[in-house]
N, C-alpha and C positions, 0 to 999 in steps of 0.2 A: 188970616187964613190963606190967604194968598201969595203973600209974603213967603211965608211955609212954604207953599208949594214949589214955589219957583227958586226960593234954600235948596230944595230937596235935589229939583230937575238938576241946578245947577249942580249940587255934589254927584251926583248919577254920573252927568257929563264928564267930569271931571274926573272920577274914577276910571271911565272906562278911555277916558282918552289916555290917563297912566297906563292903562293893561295894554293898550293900542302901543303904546311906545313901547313898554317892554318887550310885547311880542317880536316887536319889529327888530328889538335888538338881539333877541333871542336869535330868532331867520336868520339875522346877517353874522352871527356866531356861529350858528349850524353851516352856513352855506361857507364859511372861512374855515372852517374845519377840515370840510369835507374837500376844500383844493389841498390845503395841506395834506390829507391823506392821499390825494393822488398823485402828488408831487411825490410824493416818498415812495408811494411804490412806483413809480415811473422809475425815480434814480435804484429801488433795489432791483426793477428788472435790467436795467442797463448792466450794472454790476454782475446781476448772474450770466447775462449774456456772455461778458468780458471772461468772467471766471471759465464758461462753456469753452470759449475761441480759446481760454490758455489750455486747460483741460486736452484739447481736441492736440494740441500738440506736443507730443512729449521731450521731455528734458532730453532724451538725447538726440533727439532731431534737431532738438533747439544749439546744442552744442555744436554740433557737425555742422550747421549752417554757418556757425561763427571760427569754425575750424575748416573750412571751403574757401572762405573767405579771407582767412590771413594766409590758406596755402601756395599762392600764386607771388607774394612778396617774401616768402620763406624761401621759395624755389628761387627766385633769383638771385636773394642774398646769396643763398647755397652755391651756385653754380658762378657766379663771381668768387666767392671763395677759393672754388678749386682750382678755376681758369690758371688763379695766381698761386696756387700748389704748382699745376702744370708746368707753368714757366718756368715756377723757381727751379723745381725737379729738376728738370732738364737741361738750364744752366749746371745746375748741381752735377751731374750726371756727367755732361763733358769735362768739368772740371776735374771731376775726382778721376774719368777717363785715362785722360793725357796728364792728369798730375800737376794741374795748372794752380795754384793757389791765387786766391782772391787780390786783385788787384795786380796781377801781372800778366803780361802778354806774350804768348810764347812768340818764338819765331817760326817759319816754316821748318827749318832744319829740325829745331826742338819738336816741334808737332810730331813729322814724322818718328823721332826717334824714341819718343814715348807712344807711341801708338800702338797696334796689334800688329801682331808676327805678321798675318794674310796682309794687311795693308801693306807693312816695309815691304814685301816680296811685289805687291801689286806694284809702286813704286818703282822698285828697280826695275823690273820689267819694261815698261812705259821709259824709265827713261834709259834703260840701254835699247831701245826698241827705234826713241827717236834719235840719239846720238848715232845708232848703226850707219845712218846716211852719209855722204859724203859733204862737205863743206856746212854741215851742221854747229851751230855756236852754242854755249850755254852760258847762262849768266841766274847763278842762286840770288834770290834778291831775300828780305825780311818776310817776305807774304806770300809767294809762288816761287818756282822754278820756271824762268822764261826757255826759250828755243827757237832759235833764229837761221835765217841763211840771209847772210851780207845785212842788209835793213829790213827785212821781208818776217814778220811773225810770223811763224810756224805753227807752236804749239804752246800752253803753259799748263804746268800741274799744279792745283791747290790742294789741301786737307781740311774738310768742313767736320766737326766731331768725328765721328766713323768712318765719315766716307771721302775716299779718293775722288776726284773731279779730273779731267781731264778737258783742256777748254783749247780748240782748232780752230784755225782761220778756214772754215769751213760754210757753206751756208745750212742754214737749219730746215731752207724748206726743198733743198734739194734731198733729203733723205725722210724714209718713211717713217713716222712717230712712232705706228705701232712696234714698229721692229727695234728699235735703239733709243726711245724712250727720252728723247735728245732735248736740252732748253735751249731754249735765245736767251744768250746772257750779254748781249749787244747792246743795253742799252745801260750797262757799266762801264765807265771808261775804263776802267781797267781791265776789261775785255771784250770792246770793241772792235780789238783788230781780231778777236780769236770768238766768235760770239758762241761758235758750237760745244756745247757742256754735256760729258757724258758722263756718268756716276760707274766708275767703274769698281766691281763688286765683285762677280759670278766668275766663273770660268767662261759662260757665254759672252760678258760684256767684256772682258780681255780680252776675245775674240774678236771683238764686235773694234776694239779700241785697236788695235793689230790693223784690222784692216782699214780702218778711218785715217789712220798715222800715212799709210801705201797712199790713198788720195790724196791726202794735204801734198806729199811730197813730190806724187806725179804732176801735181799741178805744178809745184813751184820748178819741176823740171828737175830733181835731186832723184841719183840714185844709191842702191843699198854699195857699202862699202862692204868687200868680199874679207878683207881682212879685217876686219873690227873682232878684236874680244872686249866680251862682259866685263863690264866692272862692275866689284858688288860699292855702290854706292851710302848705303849704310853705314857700313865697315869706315867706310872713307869721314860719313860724320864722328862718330865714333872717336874717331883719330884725329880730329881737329880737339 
């Protein structure tokens, strides 16, 4: 009877120590579940969030920040481009001027003589202007017309595209800028001895070149020769 009884206890115990373990493994299934459910909604709130912050900005804001951003290296492609439009142009520009084709160099005489009407006339002017002096020399070289008395530079005229230059042994900061618009070209050797550059153009700066030519030559102590006539100096290349 006894025997029995203590069969019995032990199968009791033994039953409920199985339920005790299942239980337990049940718990630890529930309680693993329930992280995995939080973990997934944790990762779908992240998600909506993310979808919200794209939402919140729209595609074409999102373009134009990407188009902001390449426009500051567009600009300066762009503007290097033209820089070397500019240049070329205006090479181009003298060339097709004066009739100069690529790869040749005119001479001063050729310059002028393909130039504008107003330039040859400016030209002659200047220099029956400084020839009128007494013991005045000239000497055409390839690049200017020089002007001299005995070894002493006087005056030279060059032709830069358009424009006539007029270059006096003159100083630069004896005369007022605003008035005669004058460079220091002294620090050319080739006009050095003459460093004052006037661009003459206007009827006023003819005027202005008239009277600059009367200085240089009161300096050097030369005066106007009463008999000088005009030679048209054009004509004369012409006829070379």
């Amino acid at each position: 009877m006894l025997e029995m009884i203590l069969s019995v206890v032990l199968n009791t115990n033994t039953i409920i120590g199985i339920v005790l373990i299942v239980c337990a493994f049940a718990f630890l299934a529930l309680v693993a579940c329930l992280g995995k459910n939080q973990e997934s909604q944790a990762a779908a709130d992240d998600e909506s969030v993310k979808e919200e912050v794209a939402e919140e900005v729209p595609v074409e804001a999102s373009e134009a920040i990407q188009e902001e951003a390449a426009e500051p290296a567009a600009e300066v492609a762009e503007e290097a481009v033209v820089a070397q439009q500019e240049v070329a142009a205006a090479a181009a520009d003298e060339s097709k001027q004066l009739d100069i084709p690529r790869g040749v160099k005119r001479s001063f005489a050729e310059k002028i003589q393909l130039s504008e009407d107003s330039n040859k006339k400016i030209y002659n002017m200047l220099k029956n202007e400084l020839m009128s002096y007494k013991k005045v020399t000239n000497r055409l070289t390839k690049t200017v017309d020089i002007f001299k008395y005995k070894r002493i530079y006087l005056a030279k005229i060059s032709i830069a595209g358009k424009t006539i230059k007029l270059h006096l042994a003159l100083d630069t900061n004896d005369y007022a800028v605003t008035k005669y618009h004058q460079k220091d070209m002294g620090d050319m050797k080739k006009y050095e001895l003459v460093p004052f550059a006037l661009k003459v153009k206007s009827e006023r700066s003819q005027k202005y070149a008239v009277e600059l030519i009367a200085d240089v030559m009161a300096k050097a102590g030369l005066e106007k020769n009463a008999k000088y006539e005009a030679t048209d100096y054009i004509a004369a290349f012409d006829a070379e």
